[in-house]
KELO-31831 format. One record per residue (C-alpha): residue in one letter; x, y, z. Coordinates in steps of 0.2 Angstrom, whole numbers, plus 5000, padded with zeros to 4 digits. Each point is the difference from the previous one (the first is absolute). Layout:
BEGIN
AXYZ ...
! end
This chain:
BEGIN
X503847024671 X499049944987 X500349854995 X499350054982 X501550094995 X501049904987 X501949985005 X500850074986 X499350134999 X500250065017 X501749994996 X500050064984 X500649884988 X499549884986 X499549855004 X501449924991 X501250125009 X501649905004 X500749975021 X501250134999 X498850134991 X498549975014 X501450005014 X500650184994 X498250084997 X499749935019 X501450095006 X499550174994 X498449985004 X500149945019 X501350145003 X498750124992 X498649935013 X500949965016 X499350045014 X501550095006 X500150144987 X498350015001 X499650045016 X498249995006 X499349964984 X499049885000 X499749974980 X501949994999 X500149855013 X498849944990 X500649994984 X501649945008 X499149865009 X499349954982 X501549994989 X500849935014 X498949825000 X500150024981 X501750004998 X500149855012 X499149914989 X500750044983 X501749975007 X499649825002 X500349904985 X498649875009 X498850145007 X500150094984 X499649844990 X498349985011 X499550184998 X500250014980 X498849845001 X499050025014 X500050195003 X499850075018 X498849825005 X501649915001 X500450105016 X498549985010 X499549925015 X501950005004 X500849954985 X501050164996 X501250135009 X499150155005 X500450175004 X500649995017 X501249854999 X501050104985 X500050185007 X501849935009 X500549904984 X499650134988 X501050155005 X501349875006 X500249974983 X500350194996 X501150025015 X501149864992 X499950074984 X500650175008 X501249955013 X500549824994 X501850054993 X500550085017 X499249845010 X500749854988 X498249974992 X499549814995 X500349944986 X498849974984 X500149805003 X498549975011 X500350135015 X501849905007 X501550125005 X501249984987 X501849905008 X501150115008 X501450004985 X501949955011 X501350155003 X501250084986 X501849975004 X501650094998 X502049924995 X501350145000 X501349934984 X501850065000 X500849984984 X501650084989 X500050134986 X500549864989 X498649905004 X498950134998 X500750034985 X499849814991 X498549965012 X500249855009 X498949835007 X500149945016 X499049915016 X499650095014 X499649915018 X498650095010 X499049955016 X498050004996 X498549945007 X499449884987 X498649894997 X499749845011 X500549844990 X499049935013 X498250084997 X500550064982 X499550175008 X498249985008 X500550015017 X499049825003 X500749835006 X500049904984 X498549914998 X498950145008 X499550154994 X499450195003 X498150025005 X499050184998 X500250115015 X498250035007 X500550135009 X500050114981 X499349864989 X501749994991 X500050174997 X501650055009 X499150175007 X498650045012 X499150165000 X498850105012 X498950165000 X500650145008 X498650144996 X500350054982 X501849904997 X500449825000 X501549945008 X500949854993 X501549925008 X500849834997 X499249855007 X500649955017 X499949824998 X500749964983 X501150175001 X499350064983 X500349834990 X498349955000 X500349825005 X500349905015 X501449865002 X499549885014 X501449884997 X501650124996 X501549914991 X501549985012 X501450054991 X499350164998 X498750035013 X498650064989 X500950114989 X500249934985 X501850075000 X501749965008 X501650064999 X501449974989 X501950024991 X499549994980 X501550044989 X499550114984 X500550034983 X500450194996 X500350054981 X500850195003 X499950084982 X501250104992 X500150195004 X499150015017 X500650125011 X499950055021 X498149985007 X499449884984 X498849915007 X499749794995 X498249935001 X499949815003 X498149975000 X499349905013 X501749985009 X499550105016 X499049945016 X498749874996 X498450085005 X498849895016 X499249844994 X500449994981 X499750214999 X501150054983 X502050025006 X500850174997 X501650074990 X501750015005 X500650154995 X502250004997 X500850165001 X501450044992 X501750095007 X501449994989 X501950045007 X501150154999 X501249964983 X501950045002 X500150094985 X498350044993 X498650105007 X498150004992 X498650124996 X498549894991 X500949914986 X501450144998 X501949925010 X501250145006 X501849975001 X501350135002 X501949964992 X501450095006 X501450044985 X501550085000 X500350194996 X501149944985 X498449894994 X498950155004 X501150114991 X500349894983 X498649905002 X499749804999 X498949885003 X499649885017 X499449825000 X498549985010 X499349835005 X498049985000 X498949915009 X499649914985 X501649955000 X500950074986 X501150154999 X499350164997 X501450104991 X499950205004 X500750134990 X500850145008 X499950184990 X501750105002 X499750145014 X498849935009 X499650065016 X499849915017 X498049995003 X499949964983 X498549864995 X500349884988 X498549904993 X499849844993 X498249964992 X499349825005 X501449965011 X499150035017 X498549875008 X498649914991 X498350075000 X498949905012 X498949884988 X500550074984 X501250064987 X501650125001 X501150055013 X500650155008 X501550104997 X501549985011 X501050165005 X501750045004 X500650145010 X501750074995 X501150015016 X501850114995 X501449935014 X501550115005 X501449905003 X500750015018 X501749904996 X501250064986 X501649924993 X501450134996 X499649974980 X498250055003 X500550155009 X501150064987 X498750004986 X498650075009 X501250165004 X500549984981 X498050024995 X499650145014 X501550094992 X498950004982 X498550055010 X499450184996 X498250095006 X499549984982 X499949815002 X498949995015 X498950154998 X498949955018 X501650025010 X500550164991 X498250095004 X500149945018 X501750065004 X499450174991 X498450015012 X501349955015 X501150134996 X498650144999 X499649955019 X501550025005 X500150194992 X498550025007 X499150034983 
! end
């Protein structure tokens, strides 16, 4: 390769083109080149060989400092990457930028794996309707692996500390060649954190976490229903050697009421009357949730399976205004028990009955008797 060649140009940018502007044109350009979609070509593996040592100059800040002044005489007699130690390196850096999100890729702050961040948690919450209703604070006792008071979470005996794992040079991840792909795994020595704790703490063995009972504060808001979920940040497990914690998640179950049943923010109720009450009409007293009584009014005639609605009387809208409508279903009862007085007037009142007064019951026993005359 000549040496002659200037760097940015073989990769096709300004020479006050930024990291992240050289790194993409590098990319494009070493997957146009490579050698294993070109194959047999010897131009190709060429080219691909150049951008390649270009690219791992420009990429470092120092390297790239020395070429703008010096230009390619900063690199000779061994002062400067060539091709052949970057032809691994380079289209490592492709592969990661390809595959990185399927094999947990490092991070951008110096090459180390990012900490492994500690387990969500689940707490199943039973409460009432009412509660439900009004909301509600209360503490909640749960058994979690928590930091280490010890080590304050670095997994190391006080007075000691972590050192780099050589095995990956603190970056959590080793990687090797195979043919065209580069397999990365976690690091067997430091298990993917990147460091090494020679002298572990001894209340937690290294971890940086032990296990506890921690007792919680829960605010339940007004109007949530079965399956509403709570977030408490940072209350779940505490991740290894001072890695972020994660949430505890509360679910929420509320009871079965006596007396009223829900759908979203509307509450169903159904009301038995009496046949008088159905008849003449009335009203019923309904007590809320809220508290107060709800006063219904009862048209005359009305029908069993009749529903009754009352506007803003049902549950409050979770985190904001209003309320949902509550319903009454109308349930006609026939008494089973008569006294001799009530017996009396209801023959008095099917006496003034006539087929013009119930016009239903006159067409049906019509149609009855057509089925009988076999009309």
């Amino acid at each position: 390769m000549s040496t002659q060649i200037d760097y940015y140009e073989l990769l096709e940018c300004e020479r006050t083109a930024d990291a992240g502007t050289i790194k993409t044109s590098y990319r494009k350009l070493a997957m146009k080149y490579h050698p294993d979609k070109n194959a047999g070509c010897k131009d190709s593996e060429s080219k691909f060989k150049a951008v390649s040592e270009a690219y791992d100059i420009l990429k470092d800040p120092q390297k790239r400092a020395a070429y703008d002044r010096f230009g390619h005489a900063a690199f000779q007699n061994g002062g400067g990457g060539g091709a052949g130690a970057q032809d691994f390196g380079g289209f490592s850096d492709i592969f990661e930028s390809v595959f990185g999100e399927f094999m947990g890729g490092r991070g951008g702050g110096g090459g180390r794996q990012q900490a492994r961040r500690g387990a969500d948690l689940r707490y199943d919450m039973e409460i009432t309707l009412e509660e439900a209703f009004h909301g509600k604070s209360t503490e909640i006792t749960v058994d979690v692996s928590a930091e280490c008071d010890t080590c304050h979470g670095s997994g190391a005996k006080p007075g000691t500390h972590a050192s780099t794992c050589r095995q990956c040079n603190g970056h959590g991840k080793v990687r090797a060649q195979q043919g065209f792909f580069v397999v990365e795994r976690a690091c067997p020595v430091c298990q993917g954190s990147g460091q090494v704790i020679a002298d572990p703490c001894t209340d937690c063995r290294g971890e940086g976490r032990v296990d506890k009972t921690k007792t919680l504060a829960v605010n339940v808001p007004a109007g949530v229903d079965e399956g509403t979920r709570i977030r408490l940040t940072g209350e779940g497990e505490a991740g290894p050697r001072g890695a972020p914690a994660g949430d505890l998640y509360i679910f929420l179950h509320v009871k079965r009421h006596a007396f009223f049943e829900r759908e979203g923010t509307t509450l169903f109720a159904r009301a038995p009357i009496s046949f008088t009450t159905a008849a003449l009409g009335g009203s019923l007293a309904i007590p809320g949730l809220d508290g107060s009584t709800h006063e219904i009014k009862i048209p005359a005639g009305v029908q069993s399976g009749k529903q009754l609605r009352q506007r803003g009387a049902g549950m409050p809208v979770l985190q904001g205004r209003g309320a949902g409508d509550l319903v009454i279903q109308i349930e006609v009862e026939t008494p089973t028990r008569l006294s001799t007085r009530q017996r009396e007037l209801l023959e008095m009142f099917r006496e003034t009955e006539t087929g013009d007064e119930c016009p239903a019951s006159q067409g049906f026993f019509a149609k009855l008797k057509g089925v009988f005359a076999g009309e």
